[in-house]
KEBALUM-583083 format. One record per atom (N, C-alpha, C, CB): x negated, y negated, z; residue in one letter. Coordinates in pm, whole numbers, padded with zeros to 5 digits, always signed. Glycine has a CB too. Layout:
XYZA/...
//
This chain:
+05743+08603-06146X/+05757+08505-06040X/+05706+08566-05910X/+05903+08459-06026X/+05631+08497-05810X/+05555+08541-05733X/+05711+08573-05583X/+05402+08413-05716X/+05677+08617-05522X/+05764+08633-05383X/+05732+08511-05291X/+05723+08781-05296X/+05823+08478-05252X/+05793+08380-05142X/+05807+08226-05205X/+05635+08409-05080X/+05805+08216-05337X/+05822+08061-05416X/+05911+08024-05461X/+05760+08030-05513X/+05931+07926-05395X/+06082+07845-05417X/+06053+07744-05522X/+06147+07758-05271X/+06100+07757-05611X/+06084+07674-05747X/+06151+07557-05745X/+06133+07743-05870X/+06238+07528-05686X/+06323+07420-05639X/+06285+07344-05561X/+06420+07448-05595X/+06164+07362-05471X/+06117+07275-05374X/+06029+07195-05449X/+06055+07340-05255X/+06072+07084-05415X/+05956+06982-05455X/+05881+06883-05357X/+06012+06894-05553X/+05729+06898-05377X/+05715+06794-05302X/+05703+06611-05304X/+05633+06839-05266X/+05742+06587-05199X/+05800+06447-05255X/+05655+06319-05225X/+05977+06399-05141X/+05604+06246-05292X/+05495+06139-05276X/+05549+06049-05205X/+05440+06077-05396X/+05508+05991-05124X/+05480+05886-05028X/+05472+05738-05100X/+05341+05923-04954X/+05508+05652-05083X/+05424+05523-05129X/+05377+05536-05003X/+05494+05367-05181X/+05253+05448-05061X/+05101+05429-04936X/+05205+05267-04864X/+04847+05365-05060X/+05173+05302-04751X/+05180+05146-04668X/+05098+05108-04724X/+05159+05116-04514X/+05159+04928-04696X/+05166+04794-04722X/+05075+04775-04623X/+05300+04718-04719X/+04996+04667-04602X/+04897+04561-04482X/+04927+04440-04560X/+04692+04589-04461X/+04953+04346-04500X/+04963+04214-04487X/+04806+04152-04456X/+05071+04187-04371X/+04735+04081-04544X/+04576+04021-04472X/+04635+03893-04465X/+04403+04026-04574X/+04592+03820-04374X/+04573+03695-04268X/+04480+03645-04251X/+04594+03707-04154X/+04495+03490-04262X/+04332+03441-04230X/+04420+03352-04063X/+04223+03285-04412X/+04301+03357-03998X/+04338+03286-03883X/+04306+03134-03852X/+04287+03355-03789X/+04360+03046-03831X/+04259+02913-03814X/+04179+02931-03692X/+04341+02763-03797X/+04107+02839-03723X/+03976+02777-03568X/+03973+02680-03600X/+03803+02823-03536X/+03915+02588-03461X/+03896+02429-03484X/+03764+02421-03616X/+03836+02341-03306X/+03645+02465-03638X/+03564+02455-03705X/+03576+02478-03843X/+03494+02506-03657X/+03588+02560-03919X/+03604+02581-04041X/+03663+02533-04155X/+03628+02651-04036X/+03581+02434-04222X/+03683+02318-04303X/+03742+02423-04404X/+03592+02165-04397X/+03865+02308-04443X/+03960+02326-04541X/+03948+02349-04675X/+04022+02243-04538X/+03811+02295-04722X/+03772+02345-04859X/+03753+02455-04851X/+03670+02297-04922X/+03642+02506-04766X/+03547+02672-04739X/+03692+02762-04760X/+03450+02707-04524X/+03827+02738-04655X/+03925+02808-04650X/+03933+02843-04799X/+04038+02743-04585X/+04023+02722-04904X/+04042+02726-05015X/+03925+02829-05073X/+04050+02589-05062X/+03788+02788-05071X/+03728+02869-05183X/+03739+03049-05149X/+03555+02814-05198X/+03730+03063-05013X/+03736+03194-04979X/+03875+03300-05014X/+03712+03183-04836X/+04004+03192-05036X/+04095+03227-05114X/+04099+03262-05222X/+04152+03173-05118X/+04041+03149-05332X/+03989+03175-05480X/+03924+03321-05447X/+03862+03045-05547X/+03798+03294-05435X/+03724+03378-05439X/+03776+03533-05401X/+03632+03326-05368X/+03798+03542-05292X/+03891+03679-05246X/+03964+03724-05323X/+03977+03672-05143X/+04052+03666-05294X/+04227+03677-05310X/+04280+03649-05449X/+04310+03561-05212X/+04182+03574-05528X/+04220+03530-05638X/+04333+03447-05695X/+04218+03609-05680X/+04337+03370-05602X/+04486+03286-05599X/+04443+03158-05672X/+04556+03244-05425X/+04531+03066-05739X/+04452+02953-05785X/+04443+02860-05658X/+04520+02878-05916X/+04386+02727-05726X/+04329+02629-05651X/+04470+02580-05587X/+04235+02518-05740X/+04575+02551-05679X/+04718+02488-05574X/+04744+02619-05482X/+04898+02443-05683X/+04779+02705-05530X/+04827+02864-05386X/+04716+02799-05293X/+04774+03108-05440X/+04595+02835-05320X/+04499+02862-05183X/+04556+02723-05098X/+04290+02860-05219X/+04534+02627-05177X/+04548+02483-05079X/+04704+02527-05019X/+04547+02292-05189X/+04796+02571-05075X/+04927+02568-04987X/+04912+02675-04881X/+05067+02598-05076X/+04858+02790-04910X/+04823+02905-04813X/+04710+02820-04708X/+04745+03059-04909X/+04594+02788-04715X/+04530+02696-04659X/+04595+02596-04546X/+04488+02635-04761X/+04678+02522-04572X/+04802+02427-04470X/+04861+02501-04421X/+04912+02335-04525X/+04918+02617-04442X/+05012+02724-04344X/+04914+02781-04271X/+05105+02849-04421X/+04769+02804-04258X/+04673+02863-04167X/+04636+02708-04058X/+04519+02939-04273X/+04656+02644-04162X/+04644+02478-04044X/+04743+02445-03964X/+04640+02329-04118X/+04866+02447-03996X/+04956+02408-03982X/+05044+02503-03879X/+04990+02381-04099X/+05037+02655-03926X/+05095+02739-03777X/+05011+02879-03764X/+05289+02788-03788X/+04878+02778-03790X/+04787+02907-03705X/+04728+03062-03791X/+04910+02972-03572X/+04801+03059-03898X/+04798+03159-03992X/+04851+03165-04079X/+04814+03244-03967X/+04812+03257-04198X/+04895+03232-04336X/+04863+03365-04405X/+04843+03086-04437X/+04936+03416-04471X/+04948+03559-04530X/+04896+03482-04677X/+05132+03654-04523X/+04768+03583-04726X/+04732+03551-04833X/+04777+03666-04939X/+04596+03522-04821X/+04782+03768-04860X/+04804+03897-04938X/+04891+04028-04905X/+04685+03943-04951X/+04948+04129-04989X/+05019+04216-04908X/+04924+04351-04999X/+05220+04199-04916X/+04868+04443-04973X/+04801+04535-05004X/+04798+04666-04943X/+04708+04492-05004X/+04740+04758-04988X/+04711+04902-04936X/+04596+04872-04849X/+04675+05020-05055X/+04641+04973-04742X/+04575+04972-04658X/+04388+04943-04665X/+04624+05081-04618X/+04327+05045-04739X/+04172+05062-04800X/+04142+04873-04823X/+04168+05184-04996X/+04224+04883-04927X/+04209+04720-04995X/+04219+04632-04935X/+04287+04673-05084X/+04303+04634-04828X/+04334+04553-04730X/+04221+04497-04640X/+04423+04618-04659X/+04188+04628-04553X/+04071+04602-04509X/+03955+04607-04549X/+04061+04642-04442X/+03904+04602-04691X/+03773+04575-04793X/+03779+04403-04800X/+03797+04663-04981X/+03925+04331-04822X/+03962+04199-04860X/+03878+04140-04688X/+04173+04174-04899X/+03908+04187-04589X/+03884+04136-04449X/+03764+04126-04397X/+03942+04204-04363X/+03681+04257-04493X/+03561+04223-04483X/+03472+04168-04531X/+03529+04271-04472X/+03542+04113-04632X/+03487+04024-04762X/+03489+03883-04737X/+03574+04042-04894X/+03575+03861-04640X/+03649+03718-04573X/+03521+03725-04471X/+03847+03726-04487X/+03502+03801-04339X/+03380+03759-04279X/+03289+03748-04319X/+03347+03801-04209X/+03237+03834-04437X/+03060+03832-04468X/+03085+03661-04520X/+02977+03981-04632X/+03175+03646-04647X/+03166+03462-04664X/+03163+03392-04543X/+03300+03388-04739X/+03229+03444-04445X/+03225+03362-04340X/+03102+03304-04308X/+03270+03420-04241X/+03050+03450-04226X/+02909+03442-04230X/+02793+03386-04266X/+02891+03494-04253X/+02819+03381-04388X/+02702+03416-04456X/+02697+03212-04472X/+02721+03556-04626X/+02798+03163-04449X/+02813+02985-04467X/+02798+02971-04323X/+02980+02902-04539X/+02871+03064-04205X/+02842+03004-04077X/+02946+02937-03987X/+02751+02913-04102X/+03034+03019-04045X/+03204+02972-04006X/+03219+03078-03925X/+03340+02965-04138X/+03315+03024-03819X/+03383+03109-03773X/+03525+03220-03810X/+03394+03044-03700X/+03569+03179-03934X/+03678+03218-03982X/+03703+03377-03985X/+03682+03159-04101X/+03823+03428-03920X/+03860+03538-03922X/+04003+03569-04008X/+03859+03567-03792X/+04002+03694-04030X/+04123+03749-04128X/+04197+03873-04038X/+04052+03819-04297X/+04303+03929-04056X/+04339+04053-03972X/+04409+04068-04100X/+04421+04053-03806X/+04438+04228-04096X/+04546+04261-04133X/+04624+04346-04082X/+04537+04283-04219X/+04805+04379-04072X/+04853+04432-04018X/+04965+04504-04131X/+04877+04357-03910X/+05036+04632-04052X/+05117+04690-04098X/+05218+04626-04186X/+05156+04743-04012X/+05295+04589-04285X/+05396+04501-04352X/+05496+04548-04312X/+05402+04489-04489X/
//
């Protein structure tokens, strides 16, 4: 046994934080595009997205997802390029859970 090693110490793992992703409403961005960018993303079916969808209409935002951090913000950037790439304004954040 070496000097100095405590065999008893262990080190202890972390769970990784949580992020919460968010889509935000704007006046422009219809309600289908929302829905498909849900599917598509998030992988939620067609009833989730439409109910997640009305809670981004309805008070401004809606939690589609709760994830690790990395994933979190890969999902956010996956949400603008669709944005984009159709011509929406639609934004996503995510924050600490």
């Amino acid at each position: 046994m070496r000097e100095g090693t405590d065999l008893a110490e262990k080190t202890r793992l972390q769970e990784p934080r949580l992020y919460r992703v968010m889509l935000l409403n704007d006046d422009y961005t219809t309600m289908d595009f929302v829905v498909r960018v849900i599917v598509a993303v998030f992988h939620r079916s067609a009833s989730e997205a439409t109910r997640i969808m009305l809670d981004v209409h309805r008070k401004g935002r809606g939690v589609v997802g709760t994830y690790t951090r990395d994933i979190a913000m890969t999902k956010v950037a996956q949400v603008h390029e669709m944005a984009r790439e159709n011509e929406y304004p639609l934004r996503a954040t995510a924050e600490e859970a």
